[in-house]
N, C-alpha and C positions, 0 to 999 in steps of 0.2 A: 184793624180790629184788634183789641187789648190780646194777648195770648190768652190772658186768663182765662175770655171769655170764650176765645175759642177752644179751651179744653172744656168748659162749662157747657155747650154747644154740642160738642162732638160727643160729650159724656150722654146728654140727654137723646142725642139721635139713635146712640146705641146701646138705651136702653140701659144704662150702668147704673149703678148706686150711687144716689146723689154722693157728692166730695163733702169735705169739710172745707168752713169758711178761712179765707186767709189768703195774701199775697205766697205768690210763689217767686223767689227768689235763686236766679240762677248763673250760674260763673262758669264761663268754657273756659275749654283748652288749656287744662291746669297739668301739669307735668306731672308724672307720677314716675318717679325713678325707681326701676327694682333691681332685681342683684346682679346682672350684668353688666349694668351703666346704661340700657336703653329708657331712654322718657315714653311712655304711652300718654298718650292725650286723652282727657277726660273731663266731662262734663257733670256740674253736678246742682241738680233740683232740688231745694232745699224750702220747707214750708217753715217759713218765718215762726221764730220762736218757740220752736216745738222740739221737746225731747223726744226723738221719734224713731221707730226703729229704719233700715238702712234697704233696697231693694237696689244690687248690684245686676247691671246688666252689659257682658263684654260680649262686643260685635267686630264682625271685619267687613262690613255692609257701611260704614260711616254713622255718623252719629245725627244727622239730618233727619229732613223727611219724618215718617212715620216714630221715629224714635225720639224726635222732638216733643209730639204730641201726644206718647206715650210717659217718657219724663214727666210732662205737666199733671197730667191725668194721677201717676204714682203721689207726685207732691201736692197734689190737692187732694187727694186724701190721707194727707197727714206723714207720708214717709217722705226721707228723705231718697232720692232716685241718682245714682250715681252711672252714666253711662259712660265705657271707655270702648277706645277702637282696638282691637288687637293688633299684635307688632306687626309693622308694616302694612299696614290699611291708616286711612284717617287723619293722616298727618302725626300717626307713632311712629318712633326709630325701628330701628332694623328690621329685616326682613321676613314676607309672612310666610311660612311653615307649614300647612297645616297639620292642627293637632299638635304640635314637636312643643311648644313653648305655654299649653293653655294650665296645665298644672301650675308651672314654676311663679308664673305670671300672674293667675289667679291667686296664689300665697300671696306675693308680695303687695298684692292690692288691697287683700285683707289685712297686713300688716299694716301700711298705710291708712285704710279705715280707722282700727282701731287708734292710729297716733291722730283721729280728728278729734276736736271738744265737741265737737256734735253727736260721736258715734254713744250708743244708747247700749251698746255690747247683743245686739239683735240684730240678725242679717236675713233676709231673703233675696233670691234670685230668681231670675224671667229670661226667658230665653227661646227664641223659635231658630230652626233648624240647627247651623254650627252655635249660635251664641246657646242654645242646649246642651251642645257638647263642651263646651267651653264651663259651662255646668257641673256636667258632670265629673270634667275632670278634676273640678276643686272640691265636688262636694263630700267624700268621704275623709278628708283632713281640712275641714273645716269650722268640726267640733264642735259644740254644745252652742255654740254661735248663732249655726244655721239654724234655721228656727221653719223655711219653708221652701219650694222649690215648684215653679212653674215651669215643666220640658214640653215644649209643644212640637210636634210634626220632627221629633231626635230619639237618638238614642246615644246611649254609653261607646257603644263601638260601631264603627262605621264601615270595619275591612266585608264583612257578611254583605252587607251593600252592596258594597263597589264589587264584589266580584258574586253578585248574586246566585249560584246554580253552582261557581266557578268557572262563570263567564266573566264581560266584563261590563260594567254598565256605563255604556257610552256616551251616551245620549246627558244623561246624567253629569257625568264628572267635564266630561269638556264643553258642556253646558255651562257649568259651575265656572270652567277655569276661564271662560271669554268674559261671562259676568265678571267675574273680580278683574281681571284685566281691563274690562268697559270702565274701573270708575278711577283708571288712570291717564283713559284719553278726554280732548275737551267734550264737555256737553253737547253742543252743536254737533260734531263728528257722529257720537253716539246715535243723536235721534234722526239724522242722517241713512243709519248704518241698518236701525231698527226699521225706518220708514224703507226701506229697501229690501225689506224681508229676513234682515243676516244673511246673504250671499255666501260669504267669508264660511259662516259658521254652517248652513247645509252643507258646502262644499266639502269642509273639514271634516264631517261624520262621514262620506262617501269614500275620502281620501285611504289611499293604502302608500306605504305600511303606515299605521297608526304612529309611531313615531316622530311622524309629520304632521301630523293634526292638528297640534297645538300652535306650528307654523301659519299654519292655511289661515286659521280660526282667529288670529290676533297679530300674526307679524312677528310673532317672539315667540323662544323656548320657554315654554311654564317647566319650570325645577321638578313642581309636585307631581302634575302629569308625566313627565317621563318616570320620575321614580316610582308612581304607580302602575306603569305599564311592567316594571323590572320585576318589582317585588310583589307578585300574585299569589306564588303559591300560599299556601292556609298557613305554614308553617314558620313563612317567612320571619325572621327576627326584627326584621325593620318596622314591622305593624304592635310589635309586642308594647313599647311603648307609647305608642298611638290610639289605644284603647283601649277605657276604662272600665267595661264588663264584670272585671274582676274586683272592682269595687263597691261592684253596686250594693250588695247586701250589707257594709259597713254603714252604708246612709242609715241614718235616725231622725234625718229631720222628713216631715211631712211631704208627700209628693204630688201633684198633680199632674196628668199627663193627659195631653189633649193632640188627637193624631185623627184620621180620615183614611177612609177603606179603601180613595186610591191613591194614598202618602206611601213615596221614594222609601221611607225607613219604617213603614208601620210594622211589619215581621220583628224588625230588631226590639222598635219600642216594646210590643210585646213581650219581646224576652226578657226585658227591663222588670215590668209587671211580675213577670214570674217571677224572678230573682227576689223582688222586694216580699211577693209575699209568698214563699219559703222561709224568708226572713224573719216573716212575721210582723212586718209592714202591715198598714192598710191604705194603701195608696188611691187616688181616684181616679177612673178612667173613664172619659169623651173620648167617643169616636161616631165621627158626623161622617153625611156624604161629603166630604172634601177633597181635593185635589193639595200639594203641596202649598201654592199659593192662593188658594180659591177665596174670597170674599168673606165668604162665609166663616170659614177658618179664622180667619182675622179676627171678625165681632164675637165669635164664640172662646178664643182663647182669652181676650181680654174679659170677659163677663166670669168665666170661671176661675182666670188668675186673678184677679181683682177681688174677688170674694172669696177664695184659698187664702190669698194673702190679710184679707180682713179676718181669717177665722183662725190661722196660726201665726199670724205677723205680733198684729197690735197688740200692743201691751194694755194694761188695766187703765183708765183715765189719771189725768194729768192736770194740774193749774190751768194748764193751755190750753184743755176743750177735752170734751169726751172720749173715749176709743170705739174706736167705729166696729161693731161686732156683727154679724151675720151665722144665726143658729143654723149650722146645716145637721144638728147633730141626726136628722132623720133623713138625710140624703144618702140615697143609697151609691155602694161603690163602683157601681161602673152604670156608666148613662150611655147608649150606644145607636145609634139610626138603623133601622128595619131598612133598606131601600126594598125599592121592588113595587108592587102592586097592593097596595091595604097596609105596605109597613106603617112607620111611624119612630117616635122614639120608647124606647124600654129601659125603665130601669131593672139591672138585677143584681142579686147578691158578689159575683163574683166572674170574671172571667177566667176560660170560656163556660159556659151555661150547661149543663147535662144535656147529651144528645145520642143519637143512635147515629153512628158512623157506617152508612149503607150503601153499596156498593153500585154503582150505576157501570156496568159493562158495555165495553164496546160490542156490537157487533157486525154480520158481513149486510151491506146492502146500506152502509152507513147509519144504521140503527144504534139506536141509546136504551139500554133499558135495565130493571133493576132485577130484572131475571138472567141467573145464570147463562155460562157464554157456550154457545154449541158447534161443535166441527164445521172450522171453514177454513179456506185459503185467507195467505194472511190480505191485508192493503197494500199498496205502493206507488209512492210517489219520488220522483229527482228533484234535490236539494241540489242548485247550480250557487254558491256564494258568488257569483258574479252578477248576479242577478238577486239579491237576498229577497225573502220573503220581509215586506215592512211589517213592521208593529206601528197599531193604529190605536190611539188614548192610552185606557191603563194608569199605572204609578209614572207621572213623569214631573222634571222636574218646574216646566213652565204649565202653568193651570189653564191657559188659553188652547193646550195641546191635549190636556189629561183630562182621564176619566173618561166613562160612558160612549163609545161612537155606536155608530151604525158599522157591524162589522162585516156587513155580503161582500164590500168591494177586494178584501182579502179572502174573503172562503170561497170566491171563484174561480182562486189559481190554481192552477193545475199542482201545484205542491202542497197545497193544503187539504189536509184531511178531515172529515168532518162527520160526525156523530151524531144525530137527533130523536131526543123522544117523540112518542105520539102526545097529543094536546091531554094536557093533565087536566086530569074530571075534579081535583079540590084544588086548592093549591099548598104550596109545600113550599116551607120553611126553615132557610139554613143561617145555622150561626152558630161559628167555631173555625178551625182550622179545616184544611183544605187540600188535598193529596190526590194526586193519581201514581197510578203503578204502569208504565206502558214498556209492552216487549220489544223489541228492535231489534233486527236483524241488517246491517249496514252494509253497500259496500267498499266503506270505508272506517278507519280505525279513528276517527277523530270527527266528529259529527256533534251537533245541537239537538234536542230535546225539549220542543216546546208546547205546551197545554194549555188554553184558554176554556175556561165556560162561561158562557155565555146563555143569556134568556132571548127568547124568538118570541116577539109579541103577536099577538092575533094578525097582526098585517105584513107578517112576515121578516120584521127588521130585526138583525141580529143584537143585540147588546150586551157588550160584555162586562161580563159580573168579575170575574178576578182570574191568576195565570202565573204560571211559575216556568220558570227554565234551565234546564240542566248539561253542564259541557259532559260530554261521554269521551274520556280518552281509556286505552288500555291498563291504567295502572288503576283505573278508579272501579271500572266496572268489567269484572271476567266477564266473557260470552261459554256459553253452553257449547259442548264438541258441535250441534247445528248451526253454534253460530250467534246465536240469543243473548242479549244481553237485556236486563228486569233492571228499569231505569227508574226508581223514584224519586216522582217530580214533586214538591212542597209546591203549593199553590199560595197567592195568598190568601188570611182570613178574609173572611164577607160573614154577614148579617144580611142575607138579602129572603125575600118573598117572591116566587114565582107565582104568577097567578092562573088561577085555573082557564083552561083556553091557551094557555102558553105552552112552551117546546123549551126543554133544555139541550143545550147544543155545547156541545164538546170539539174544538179544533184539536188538532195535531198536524205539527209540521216541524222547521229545521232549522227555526229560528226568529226572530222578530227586533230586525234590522229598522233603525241605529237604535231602538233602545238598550238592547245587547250588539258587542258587535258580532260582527256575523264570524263563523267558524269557516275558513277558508281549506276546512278536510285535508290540512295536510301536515300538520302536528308543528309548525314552525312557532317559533315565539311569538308571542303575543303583542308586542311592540316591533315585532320585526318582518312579520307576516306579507307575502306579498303572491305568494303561488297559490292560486285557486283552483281545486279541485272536487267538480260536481260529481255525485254521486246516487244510487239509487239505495233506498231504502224500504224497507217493506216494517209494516204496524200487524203485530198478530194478536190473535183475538179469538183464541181455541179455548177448551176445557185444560190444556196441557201450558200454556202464555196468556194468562185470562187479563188482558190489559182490561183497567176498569177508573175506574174517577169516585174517591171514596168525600161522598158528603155527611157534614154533621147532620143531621135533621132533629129537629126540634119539635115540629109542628108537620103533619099531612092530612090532619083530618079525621086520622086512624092511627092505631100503629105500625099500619106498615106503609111503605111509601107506595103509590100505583104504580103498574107496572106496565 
């Protein structure tokens, strides 16, 4: 079947804006030398005859597959589509880095651009997860050029990620580092390795000391992961040049941002948002029920980057054919998914949305409620790290894992603590950020801190809506002459609808193993860890330690939330 047609094909199944007429015209594997002497390999989609502006997309994923037929799709609507592999993926020279090279690298490609007779002096970029960052990193010194910017399921800096709470996110990063190692063994091997469950790679998230992981998982030392195991602290010099955060308000060109309520970096992307508009930006924000890779994600980043790019790309018409324009001048700035019962999608002026930040306290007898907390013994449950408590969905980085479970099979363990309302008489409606405050009395000096809420449907099944986690060491958080230590957990955002009939449910426990790795209570380095040390810990939930779970609330029906 003609390529052509099958970008003409795939454009109509998903619902796109019909392309412009024309051969699309394409040339691999073209050298692109930048100022070290390394060639990156690069492909480039070019719609025959057209002065047309330029949509730059750098991956370390290869230039195949989905990116192929992402190419077609940019050049059959009239740009020209330049995809490259970053250094060391794809068949580029030297070796990948990551983050360390996507600035320098990204210049010299636009340098390059401009010495094409094709370049039309108009750039936009597209990008989903690192090839986002890969984004970012170019786009505040990329000047009146960049004209638009599609970041989907990314952000500007990635260290808040990887050490979420100031843990470490495991699951994640040596998830990430077998993927990129997978697309250096043969094909066969892989689907072999897949059809087998990844042995290799459970094995390696169980594996202690973490140092070894990368072994287990692949056969070989990854560079990046061990350096990431070293350089944790916040403070760290080695992350300083590795994220772009500090740039973000410099952008001026237009931005799109398209991320899902259980996406790896959707906290960071946010902070993005914020930054641009402080700035004075007005950036546009999608955020669907999606998971990192979820399906959905996919059709939807392409329908909004593809019509971003129609509404700040194309230039005025040309000899060569019209300019393809799409009026969103009445679309509003942030389009966001309700989940839950009766949600749906919302447009609204701005994120996050005006809300009453209202206090759902714990209390004793595993009670949830929005009524203040009254004299009791605190809870108590043993955190054994040899035994971790797992994390089940949530933010992960494979979509076949993430989002939405049935969560009883974890809140039946004996280290898990749990919280519930009575069945809500209207229902109640949260969307914004997301926070608990929980007291801890340990005993032990180096302990995890983890929160999930959850909705409990009429038939009892738990579901979890969003969850945050926090490392508690002595220099982070004093404890009270009792002992206490007031541990605030950031949750992530949600936009969700509890339905009336439903129960919201609060866990607490000591961790949620491998997506964080688990806290072995006994202060050892983080890549070096191998003494485990269980401990008991008590949750209090007095007038004097009023641990509580503070929700946005938007909607209940009334003004105040039931109680």
């Amino acid at each position: 079947m003609p390529h052509r047609l099958v970008a003409h094909l795939a454009g109509a199944a998903l619902r796109l804006p019909a392309t412009s007429p024309g051969p699309v015209r394409v040339t691999r594997d073209i050298p692109v030398r930048v100022r070290d002497g390394v060639v990156l390999r690069t492909d480039h989609y070019a719609p025959a005859g057209r002065d047309a502006p330029t949509v730059l997309i750098r991956t370390p994923y290869g230039r195949g597959g989905p990116l192929r037929l992402l190419g077609r799709l940019l050049a059959a609507r009239g740009w020209h589509a330049v995809i490259q592999s970053c250094r060391g993926t794809g068949g580029s020279g030297g070796t990948f880095a990551p983050l360390v090279h996507e600035r320098d690298d990204g210049l010299d490609t636009l340098d390059w651009l401009r010495r094409q007779p094709w370049w039309s002096g108009a750039l936009g970029m597209f990008g989903v997860s690192y090839q986002g960052f890969a984004q970012w990193a170019l786009a505040a010194d990329a000047g009146e050029e960049l004209h638009a910017m599609v970041a989907v399921v990314t952000a500007s800096a990635t260290r808040d990620s990887t050490y979420a709470g100031e843990s470490f996110a495991l699951d994640t990063v040596l998830t990430w580092a077998e993927l990129l190692h997978a697309q250096t063994v043969p094909w066969l091997a892989r689907q072999w390795e897949l059809k087998r469950g990844q042995p290799r790679l459970v094995a390696a998230l169980e594996h202690l000391p973490l140092a070894g992981a990368d072994r287990v998982a692949t056969g070989v030392t990854i560079p990046f992961f061990q350096e990431w195991l070293r350089h944790h602290t916040p403070d760290a010099v080695y992350w300083r040049t590795r994220v772009f955060d500090d740039r973000v308000a410099r952008v001026r060109a237009p931005v799109v941002m398209v991320t899902g309520w259980h996406d790896i970096f959707l906290p960071a992307q946010l902070d993005d948002h914020a930054t641009l508009r402080a700035a004075g930006a007005r950036p546009r924000l999608v955020i669907g029920p999606w998971t990192h890779g979820s399906p959905g994600l996919f059709v939807a980043a392409l329908r909004e980057g593809l019509a971003w790019l129609d509404e700040h790309l194309t230039g005025p018409a040309t000899a060569s054919g019209p300019a393809v324009r799409v009026d969103r001048s009445a679309s509003a700035p942030v389009r966001l998914y309700v989940s839950g019962a009766g949600g749906g999608w919302r447009d609204l002026p701005d994120w996050p949305p005006p809300a009453v930040d209202t206090a759902w306290h714990l209390h004793p007898g595993g009670v949830l409620a929005a009524r203040p907390p009254v004299a009791s013994a605190p809870d108590e449950f043993r955190y054994d790290p040899s035994d971790p408590t797992p994390s089940l969905g949530g933010p992960l980085l494979v979509a076949q894992r993430a989002g939405p479970v049935d969560n009883r099979r974890v809140e039946a363990r004996p280290d898990v603590l749990t919280y519930t309302s009575t069945p809500l008489t209207r229902p109640v409606e949260v969307i914004g950020p997301v926070r608990a405050e929980i007291h801890v009395r340990s005993e032990l000096l180096y302990l995890d801190v983890f929160v999930r809420l959850c909705d409990v449907d009429r038939g009892g099944r738990s579901w979890n809506v969003c969850d945050g986690l926090v490392r508690v060491t002595p220099d982070r958080f004093a404890a009270d002459p009792s002992g206490v230590c007031r541990v605030p957990v950031p949750l992530w955002p949600t936009a969700y609808r509890f339905g009336a009939g439903h129960r919201l449910r609060v866990q607490v426990t000591g961790g949620a193993h491998p997506r964080w790795a688990r806290n072995p209570g006994s202060g050892e380095p983080l890549g070096a860890a191998v003494t485990l040390r269980a401990g008991w810990r008590q949750v209090l939930h007095d007038p004097a330690y009023p641990s509580a779970l503070f929700l946005p609330i938007v909607h209940s029906g009334s003004a105040q939330p039931p109680i």
